[in-house]
mmCIF file of the N, C-alpha and C atoms, coordinates in Angstrom:
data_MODEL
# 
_entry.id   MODEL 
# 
loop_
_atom_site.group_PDB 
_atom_site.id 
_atom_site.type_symbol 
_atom_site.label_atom_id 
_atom_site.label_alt_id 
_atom_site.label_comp_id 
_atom_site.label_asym_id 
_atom_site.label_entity_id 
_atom_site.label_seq_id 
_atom_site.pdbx_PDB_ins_code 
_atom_site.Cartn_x 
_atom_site.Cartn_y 
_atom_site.Cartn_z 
_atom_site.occupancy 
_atom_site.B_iso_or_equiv 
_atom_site.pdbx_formal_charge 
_atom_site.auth_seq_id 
_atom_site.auth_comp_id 
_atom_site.auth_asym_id 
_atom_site.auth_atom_id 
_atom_site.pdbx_PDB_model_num 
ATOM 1   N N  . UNK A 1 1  ? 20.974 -28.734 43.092 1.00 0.00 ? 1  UNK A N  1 
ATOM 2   C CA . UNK A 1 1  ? 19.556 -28.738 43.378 1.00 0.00 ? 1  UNK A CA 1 
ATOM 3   C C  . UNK A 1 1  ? 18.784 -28.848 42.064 1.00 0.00 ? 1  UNK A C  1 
ATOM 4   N N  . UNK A 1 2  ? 17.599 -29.982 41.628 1.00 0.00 ? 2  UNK A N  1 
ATOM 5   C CA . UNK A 1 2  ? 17.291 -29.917 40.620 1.00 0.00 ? 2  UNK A CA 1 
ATOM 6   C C  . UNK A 1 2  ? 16.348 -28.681 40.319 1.00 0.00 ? 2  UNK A C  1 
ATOM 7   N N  . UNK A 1 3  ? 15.784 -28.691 39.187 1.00 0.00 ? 3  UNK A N  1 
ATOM 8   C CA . UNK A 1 3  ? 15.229 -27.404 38.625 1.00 0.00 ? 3  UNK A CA 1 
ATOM 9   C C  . UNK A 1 3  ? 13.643 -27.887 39.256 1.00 0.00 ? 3  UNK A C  1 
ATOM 10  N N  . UNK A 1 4  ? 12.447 -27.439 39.033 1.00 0.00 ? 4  UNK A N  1 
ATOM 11  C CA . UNK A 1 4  ? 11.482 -27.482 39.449 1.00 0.00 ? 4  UNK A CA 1 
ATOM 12  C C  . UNK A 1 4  ? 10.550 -27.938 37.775 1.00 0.00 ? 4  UNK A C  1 
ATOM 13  N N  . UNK A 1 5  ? 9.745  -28.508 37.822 1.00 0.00 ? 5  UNK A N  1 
ATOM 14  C CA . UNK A 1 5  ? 8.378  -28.449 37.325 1.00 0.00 ? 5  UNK A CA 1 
ATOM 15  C C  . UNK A 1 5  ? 7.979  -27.375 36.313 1.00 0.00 ? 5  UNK A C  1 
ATOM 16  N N  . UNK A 1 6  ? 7.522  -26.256 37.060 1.00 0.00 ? 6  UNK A N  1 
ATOM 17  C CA . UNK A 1 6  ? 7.222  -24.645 36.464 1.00 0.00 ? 6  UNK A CA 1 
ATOM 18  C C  . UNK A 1 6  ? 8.251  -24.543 36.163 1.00 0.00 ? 6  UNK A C  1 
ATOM 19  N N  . UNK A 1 7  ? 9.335  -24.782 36.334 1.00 0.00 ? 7  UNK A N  1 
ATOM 20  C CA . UNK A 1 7  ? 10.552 -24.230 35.612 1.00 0.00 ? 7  UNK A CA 1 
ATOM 21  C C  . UNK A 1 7  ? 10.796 -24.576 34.106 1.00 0.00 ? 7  UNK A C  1 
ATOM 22  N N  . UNK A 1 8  ? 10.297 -26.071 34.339 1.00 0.00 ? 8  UNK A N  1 
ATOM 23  C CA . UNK A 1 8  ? 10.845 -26.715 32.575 1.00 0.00 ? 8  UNK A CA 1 
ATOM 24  C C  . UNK A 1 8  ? 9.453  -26.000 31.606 1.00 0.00 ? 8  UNK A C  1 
ATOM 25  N N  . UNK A 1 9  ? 7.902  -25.879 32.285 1.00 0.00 ? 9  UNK A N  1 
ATOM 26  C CA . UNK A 1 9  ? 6.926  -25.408 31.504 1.00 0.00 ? 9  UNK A CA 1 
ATOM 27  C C  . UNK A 1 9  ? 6.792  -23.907 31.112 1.00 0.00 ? 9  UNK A C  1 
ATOM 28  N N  . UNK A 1 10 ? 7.534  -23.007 32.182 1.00 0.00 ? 10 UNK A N  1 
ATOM 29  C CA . UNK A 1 10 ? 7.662  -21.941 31.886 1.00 0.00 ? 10 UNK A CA 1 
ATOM 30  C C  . UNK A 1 10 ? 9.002  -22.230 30.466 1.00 0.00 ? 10 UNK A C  1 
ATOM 31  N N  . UNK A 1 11 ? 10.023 -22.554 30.611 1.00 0.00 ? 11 UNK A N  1 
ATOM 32  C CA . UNK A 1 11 ? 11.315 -22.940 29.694 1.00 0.00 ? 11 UNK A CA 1 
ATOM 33  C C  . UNK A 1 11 ? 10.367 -23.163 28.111 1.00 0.00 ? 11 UNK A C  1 
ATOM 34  N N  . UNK A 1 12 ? 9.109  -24.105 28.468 1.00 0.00 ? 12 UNK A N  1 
ATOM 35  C CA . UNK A 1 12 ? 9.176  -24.451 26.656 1.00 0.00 ? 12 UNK A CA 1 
ATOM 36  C C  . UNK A 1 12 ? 8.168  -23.700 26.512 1.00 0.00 ? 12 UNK A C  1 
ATOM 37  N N  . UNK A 1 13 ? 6.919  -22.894 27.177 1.00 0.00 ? 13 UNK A N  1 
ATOM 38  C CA . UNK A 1 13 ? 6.098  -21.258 26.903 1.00 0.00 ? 13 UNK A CA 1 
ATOM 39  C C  . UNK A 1 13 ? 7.004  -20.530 26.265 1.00 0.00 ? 13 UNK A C  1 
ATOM 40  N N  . UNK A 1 14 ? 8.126  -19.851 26.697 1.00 0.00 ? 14 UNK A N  1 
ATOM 41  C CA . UNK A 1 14 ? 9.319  -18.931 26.318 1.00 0.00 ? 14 UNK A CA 1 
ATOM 42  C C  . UNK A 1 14 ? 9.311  -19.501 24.579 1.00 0.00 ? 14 UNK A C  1 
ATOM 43  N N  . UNK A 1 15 ? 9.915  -20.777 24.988 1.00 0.00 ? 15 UNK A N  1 
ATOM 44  C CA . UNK A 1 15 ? 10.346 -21.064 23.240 1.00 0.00 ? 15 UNK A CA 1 
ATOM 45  C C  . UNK A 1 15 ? 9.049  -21.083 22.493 1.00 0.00 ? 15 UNK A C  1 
ATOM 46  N N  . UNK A 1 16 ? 7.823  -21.381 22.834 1.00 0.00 ? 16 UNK A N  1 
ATOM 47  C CA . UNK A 1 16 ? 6.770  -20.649 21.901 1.00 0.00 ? 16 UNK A CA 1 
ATOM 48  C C  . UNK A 1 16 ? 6.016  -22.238 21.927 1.00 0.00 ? 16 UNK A C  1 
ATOM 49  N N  . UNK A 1 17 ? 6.139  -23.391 22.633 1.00 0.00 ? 17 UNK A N  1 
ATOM 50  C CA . UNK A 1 17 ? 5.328  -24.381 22.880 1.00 0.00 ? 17 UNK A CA 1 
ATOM 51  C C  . UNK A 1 17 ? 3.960  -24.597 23.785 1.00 0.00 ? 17 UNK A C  1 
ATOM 52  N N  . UNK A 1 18 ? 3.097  -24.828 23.009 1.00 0.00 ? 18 UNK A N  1 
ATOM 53  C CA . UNK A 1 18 ? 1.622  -24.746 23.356 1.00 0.00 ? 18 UNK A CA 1 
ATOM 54  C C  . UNK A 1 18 ? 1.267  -25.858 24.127 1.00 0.00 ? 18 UNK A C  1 
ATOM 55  N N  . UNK A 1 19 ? 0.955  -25.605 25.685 1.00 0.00 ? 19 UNK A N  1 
ATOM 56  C CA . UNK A 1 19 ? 0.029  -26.870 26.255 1.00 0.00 ? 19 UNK A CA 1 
ATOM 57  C C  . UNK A 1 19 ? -1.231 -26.632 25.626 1.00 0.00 ? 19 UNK A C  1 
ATOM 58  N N  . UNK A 1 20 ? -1.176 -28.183 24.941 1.00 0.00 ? 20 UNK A N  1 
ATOM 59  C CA . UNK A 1 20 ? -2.757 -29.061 24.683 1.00 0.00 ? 20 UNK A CA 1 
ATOM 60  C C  . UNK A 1 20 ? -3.483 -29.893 25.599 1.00 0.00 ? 20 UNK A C  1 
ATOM 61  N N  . UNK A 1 21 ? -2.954 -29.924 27.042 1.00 0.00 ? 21 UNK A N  1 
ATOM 62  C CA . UNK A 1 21 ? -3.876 -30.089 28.371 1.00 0.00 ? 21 UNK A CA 1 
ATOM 63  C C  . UNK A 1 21 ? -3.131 -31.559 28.068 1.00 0.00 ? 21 UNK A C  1 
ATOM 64  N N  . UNK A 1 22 ? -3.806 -32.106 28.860 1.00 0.00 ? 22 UNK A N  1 
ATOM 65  C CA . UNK A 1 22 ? -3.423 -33.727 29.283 1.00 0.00 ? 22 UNK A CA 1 
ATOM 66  C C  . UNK A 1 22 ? -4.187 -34.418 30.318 1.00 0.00 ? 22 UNK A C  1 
ATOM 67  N N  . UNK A 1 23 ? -4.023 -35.368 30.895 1.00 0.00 ? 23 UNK A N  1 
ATOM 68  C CA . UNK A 1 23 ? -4.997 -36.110 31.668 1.00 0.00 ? 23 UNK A CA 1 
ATOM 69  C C  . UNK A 1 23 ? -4.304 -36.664 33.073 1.00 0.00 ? 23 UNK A C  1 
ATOM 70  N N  . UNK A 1 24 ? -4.506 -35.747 34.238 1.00 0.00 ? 24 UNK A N  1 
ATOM 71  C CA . UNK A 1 24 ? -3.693 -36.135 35.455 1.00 0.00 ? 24 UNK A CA 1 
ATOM 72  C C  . UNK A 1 24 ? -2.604 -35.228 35.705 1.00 0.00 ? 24 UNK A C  1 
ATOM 73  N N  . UNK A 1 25 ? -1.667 -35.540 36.205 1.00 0.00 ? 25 UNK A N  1 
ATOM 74  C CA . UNK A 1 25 ? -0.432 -33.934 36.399 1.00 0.00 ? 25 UNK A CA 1 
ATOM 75  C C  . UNK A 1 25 ? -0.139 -34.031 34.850 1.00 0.00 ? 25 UNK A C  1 
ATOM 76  N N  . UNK A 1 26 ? -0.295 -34.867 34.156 1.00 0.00 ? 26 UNK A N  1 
ATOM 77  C CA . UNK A 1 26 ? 0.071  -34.736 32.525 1.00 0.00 ? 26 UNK A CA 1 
ATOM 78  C C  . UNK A 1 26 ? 0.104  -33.401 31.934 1.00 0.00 ? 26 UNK A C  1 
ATOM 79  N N  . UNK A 1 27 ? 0.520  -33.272 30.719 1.00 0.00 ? 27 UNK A N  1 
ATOM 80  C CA . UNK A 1 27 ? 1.116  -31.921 30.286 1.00 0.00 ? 27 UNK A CA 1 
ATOM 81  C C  . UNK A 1 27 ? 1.586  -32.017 28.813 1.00 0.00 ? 27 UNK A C  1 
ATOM 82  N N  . UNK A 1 28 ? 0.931  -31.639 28.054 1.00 0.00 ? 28 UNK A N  1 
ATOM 83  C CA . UNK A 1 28 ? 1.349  -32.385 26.443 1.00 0.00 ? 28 UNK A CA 1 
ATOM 84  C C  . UNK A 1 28 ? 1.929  -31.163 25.782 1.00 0.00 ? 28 UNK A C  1 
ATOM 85  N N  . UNK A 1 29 ? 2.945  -30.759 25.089 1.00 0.00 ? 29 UNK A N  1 
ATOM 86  C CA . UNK A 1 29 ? 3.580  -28.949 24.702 1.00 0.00 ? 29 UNK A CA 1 
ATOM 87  C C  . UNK A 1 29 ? 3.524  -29.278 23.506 1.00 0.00 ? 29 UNK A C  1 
ATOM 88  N N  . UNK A 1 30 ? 3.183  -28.962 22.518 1.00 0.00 ? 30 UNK A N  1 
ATOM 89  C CA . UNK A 1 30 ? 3.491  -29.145 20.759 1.00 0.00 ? 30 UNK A CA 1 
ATOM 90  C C  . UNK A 1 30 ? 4.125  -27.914 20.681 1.00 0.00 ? 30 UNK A C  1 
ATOM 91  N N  . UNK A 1 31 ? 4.672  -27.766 19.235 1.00 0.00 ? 31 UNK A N  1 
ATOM 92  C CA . UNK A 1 31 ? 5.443  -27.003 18.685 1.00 0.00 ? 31 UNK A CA 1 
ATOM 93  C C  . UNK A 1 31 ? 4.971  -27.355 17.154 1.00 0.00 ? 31 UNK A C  1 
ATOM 94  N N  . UNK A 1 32 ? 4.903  -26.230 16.224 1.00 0.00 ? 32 UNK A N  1 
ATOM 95  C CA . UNK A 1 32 ? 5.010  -26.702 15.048 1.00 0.00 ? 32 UNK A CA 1 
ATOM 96  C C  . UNK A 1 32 ? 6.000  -26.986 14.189 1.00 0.00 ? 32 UNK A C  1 
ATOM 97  N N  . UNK A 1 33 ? 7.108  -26.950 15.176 1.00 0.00 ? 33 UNK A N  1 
ATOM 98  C CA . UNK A 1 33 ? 8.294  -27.557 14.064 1.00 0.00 ? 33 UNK A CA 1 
ATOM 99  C C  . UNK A 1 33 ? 8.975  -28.433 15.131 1.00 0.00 ? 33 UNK A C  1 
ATOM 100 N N  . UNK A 1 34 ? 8.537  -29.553 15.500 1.00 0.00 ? 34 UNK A N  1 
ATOM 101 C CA . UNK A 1 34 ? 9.032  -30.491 16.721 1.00 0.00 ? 34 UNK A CA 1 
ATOM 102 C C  . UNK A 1 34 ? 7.586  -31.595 16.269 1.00 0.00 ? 34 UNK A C  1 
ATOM 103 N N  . UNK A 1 35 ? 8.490  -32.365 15.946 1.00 0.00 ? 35 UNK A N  1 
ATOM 104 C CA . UNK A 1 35 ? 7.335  -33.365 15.617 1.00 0.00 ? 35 UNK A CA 1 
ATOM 105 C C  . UNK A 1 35 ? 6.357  -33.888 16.313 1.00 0.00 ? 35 UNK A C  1 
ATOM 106 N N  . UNK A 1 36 ? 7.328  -34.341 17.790 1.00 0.00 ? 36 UNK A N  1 
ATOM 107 C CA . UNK A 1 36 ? 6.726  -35.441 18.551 1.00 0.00 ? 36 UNK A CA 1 
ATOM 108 C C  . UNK A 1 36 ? 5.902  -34.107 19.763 1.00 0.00 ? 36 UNK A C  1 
ATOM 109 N N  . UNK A 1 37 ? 5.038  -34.117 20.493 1.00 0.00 ? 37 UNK A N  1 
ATOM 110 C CA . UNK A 1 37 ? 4.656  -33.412 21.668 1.00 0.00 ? 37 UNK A CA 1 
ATOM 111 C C  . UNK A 1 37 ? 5.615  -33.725 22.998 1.00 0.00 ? 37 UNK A C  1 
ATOM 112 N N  . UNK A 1 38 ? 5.992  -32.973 23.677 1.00 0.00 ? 38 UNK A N  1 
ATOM 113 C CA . UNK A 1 38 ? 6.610  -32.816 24.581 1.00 0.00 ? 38 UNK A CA 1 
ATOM 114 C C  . UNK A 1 38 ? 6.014  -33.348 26.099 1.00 0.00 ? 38 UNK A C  1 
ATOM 115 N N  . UNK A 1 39 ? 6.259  -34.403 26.622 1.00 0.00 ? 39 UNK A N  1 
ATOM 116 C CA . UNK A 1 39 ? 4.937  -34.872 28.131 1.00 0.00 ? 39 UNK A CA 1 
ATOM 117 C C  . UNK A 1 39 ? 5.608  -34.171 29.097 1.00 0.00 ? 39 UNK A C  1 
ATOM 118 N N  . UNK A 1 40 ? 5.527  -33.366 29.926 1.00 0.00 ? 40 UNK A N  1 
ATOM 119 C CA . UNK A 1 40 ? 5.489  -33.189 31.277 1.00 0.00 ? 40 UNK A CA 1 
ATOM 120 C C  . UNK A 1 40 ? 4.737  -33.517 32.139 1.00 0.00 ? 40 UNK A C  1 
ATOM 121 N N  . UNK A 1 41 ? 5.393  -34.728 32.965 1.00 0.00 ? 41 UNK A N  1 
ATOM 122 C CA . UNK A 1 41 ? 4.406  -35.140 33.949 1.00 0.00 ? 41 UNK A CA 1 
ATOM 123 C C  . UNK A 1 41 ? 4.644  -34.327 35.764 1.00 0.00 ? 41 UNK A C  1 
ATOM 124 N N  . UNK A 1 42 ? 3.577  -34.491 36.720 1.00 0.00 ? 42 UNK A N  1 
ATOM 125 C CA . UNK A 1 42 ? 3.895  -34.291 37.972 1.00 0.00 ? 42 UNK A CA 1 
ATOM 126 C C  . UNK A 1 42 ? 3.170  -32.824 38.312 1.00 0.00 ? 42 UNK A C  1 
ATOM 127 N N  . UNK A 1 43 ? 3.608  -32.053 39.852 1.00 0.00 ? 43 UNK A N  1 
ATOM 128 C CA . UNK A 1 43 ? 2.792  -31.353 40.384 1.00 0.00 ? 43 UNK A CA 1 
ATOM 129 C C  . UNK A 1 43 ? 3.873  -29.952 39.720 1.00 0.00 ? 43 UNK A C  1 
ATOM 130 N N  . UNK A 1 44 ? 3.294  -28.735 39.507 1.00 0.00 ? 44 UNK A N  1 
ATOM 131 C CA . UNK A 1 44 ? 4.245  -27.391 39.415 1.00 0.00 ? 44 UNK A CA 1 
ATOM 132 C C  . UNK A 1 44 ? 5.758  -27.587 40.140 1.00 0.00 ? 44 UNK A C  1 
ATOM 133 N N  . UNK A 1 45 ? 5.120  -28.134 41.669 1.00 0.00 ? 45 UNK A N  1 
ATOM 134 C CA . UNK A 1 45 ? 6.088  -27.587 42.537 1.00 0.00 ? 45 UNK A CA 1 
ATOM 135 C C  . UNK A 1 45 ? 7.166  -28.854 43.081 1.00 0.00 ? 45 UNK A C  1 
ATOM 136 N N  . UNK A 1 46 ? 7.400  -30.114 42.315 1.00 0.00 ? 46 UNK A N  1 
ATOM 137 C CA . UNK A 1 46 ? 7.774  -30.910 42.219 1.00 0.00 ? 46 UNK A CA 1 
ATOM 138 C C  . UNK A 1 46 ? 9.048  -31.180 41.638 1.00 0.00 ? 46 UNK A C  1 
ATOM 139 N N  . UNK A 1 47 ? 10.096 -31.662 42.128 1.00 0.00 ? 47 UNK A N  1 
ATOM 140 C CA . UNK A 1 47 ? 11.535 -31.907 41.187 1.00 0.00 ? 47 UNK A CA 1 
ATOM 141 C C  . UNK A 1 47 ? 11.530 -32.246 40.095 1.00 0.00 ? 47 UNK A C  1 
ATOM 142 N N  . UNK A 1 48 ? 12.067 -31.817 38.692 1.00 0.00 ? 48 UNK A N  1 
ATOM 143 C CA . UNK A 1 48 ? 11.889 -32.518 37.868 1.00 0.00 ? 48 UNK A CA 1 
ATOM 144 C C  . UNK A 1 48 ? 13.004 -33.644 37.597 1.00 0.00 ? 48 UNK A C  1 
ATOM 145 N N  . UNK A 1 49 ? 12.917 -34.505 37.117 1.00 0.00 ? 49 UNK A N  1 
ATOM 146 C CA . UNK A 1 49 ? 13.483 -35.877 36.767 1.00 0.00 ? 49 UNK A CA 1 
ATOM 147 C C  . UNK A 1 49 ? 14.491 -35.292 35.541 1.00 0.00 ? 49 UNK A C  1 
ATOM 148 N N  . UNK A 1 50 ? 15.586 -35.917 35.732 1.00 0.00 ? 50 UNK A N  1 
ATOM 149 C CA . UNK A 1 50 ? 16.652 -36.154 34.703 1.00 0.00 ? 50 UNK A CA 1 
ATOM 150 C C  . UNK A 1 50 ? 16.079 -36.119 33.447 1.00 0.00 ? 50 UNK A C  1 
ATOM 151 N N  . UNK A 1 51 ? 15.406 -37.006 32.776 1.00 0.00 ? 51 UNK A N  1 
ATOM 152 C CA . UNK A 1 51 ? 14.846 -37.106 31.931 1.00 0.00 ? 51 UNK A CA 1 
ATOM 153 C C  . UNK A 1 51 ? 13.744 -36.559 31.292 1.00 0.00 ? 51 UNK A C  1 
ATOM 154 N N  . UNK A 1 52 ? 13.324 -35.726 32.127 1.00 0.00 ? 52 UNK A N  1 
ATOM 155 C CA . UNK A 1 52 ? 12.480 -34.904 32.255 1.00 0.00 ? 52 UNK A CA 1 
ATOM 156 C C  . UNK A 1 52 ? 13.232 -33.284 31.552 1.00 0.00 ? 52 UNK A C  1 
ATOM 157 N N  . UNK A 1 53 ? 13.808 -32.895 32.139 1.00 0.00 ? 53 UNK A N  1 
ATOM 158 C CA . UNK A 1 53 ? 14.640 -32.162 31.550 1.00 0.00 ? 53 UNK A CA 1 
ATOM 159 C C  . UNK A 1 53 ? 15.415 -32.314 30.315 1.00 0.00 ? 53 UNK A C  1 
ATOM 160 N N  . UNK A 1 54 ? 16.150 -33.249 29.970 1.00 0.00 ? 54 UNK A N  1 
ATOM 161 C CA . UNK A 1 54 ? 16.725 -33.698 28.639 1.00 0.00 ? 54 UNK A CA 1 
ATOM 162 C C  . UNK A 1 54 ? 15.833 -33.396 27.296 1.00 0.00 ? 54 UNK A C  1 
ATOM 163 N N  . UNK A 1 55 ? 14.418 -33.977 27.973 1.00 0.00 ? 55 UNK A N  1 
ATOM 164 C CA . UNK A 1 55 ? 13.505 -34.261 26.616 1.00 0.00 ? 55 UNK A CA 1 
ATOM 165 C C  . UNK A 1 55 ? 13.238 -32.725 26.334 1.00 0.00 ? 55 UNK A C  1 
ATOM 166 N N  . UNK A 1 56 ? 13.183 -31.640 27.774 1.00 0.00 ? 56 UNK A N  1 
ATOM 167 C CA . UNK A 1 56 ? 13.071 -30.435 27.059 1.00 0.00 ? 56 UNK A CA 1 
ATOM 168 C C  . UNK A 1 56 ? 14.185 -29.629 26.348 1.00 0.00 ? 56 UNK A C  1 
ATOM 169 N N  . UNK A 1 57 ? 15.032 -29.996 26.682 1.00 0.00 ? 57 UNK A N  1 
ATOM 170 C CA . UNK A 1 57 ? 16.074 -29.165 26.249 1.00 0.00 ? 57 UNK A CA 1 
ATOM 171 C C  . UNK A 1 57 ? 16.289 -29.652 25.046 1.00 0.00 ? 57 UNK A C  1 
ATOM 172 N N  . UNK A 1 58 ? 16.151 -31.210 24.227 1.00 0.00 ? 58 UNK A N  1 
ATOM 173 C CA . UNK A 1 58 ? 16.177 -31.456 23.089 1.00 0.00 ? 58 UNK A CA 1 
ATOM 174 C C  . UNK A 1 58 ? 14.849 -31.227 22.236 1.00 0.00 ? 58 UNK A C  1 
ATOM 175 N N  . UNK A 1 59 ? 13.748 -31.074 22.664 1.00 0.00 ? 59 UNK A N  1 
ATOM 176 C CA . UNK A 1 59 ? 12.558 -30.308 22.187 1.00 0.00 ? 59 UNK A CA 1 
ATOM 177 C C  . UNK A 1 59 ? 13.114 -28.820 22.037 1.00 0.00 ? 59 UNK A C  1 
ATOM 178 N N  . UNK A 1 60 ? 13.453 -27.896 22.679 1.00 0.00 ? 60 UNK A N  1 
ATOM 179 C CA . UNK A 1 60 ? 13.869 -26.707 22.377 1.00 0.00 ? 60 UNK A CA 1 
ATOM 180 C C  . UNK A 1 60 ? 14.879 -26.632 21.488 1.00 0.00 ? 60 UNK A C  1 
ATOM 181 N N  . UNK A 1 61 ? 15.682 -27.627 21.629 1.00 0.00 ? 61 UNK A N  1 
ATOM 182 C CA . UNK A 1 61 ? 16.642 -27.688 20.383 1.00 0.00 ? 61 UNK A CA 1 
ATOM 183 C C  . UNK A 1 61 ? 16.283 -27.717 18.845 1.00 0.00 ? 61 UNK A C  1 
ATOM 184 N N  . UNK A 1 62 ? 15.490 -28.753 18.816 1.00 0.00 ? 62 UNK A N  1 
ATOM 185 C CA . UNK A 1 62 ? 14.619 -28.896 17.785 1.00 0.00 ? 62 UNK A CA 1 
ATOM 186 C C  . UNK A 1 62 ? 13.707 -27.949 17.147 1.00 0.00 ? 62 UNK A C  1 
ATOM 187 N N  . UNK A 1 63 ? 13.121 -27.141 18.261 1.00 0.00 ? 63 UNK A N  1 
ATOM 188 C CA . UNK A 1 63 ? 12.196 -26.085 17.585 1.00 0.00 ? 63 UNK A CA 1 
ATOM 189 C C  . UNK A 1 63 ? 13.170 -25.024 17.048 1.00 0.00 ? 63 UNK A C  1 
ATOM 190 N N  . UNK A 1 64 ? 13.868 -24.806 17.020 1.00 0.00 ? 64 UNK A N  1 
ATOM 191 C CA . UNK A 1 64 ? 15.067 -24.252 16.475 1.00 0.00 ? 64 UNK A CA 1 
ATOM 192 C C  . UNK A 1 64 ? 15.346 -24.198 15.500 1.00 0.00 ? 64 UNK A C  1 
ATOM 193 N N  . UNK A 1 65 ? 15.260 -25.286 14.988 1.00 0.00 ? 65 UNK A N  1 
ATOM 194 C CA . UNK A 1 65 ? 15.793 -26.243 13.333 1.00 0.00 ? 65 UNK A CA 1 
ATOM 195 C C  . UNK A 1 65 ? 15.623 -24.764 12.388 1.00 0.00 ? 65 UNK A C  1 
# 
C-alpha cells in the first residue's frame, strides 16, 4: 500500500525542512544544507507517486551531509 501525501510532508518537517508555500496542491520544502527545494505535489490525502517518495528520501539523505 503506498504511503500517503502527509506522510512524505510530515517525513521532511521531522528532518527540519521548511514549506515555502507553492502555487496549487504544490509544496516547495528547503533545507539549508540541500541545495535544490524539495516539490511535493497533490492533495494531503492522496497516494504518493514513486517518485515522489525517492526525491524525499534522497533530500533527507542529503540534509544529513
Amino acid at each position: 500500500m503506498p504511503r500517503k501525501i502527509c506522510d512524505l510532508v510530515e517525513e521532511l518537517k521531522k528532518a527540519g525542512f521548511v514549506d515555502r508555500g507553492g502555487k496549487g496542491s504544490h509544496r516547495n520544502f528547503t533545507h539549508p544544507n540541500v541545495r535544490k527545494p524539495v516539490t511535493i505535489s497533490g492533495k494531503m490525502g492522496d497516494d504518493a507517486l514513486n517518485y515522489q517518495e525517492r526525491a524525499v528520501r534522497l533530500a533527507i539523505q542529503e540534509s544529513r551531509k
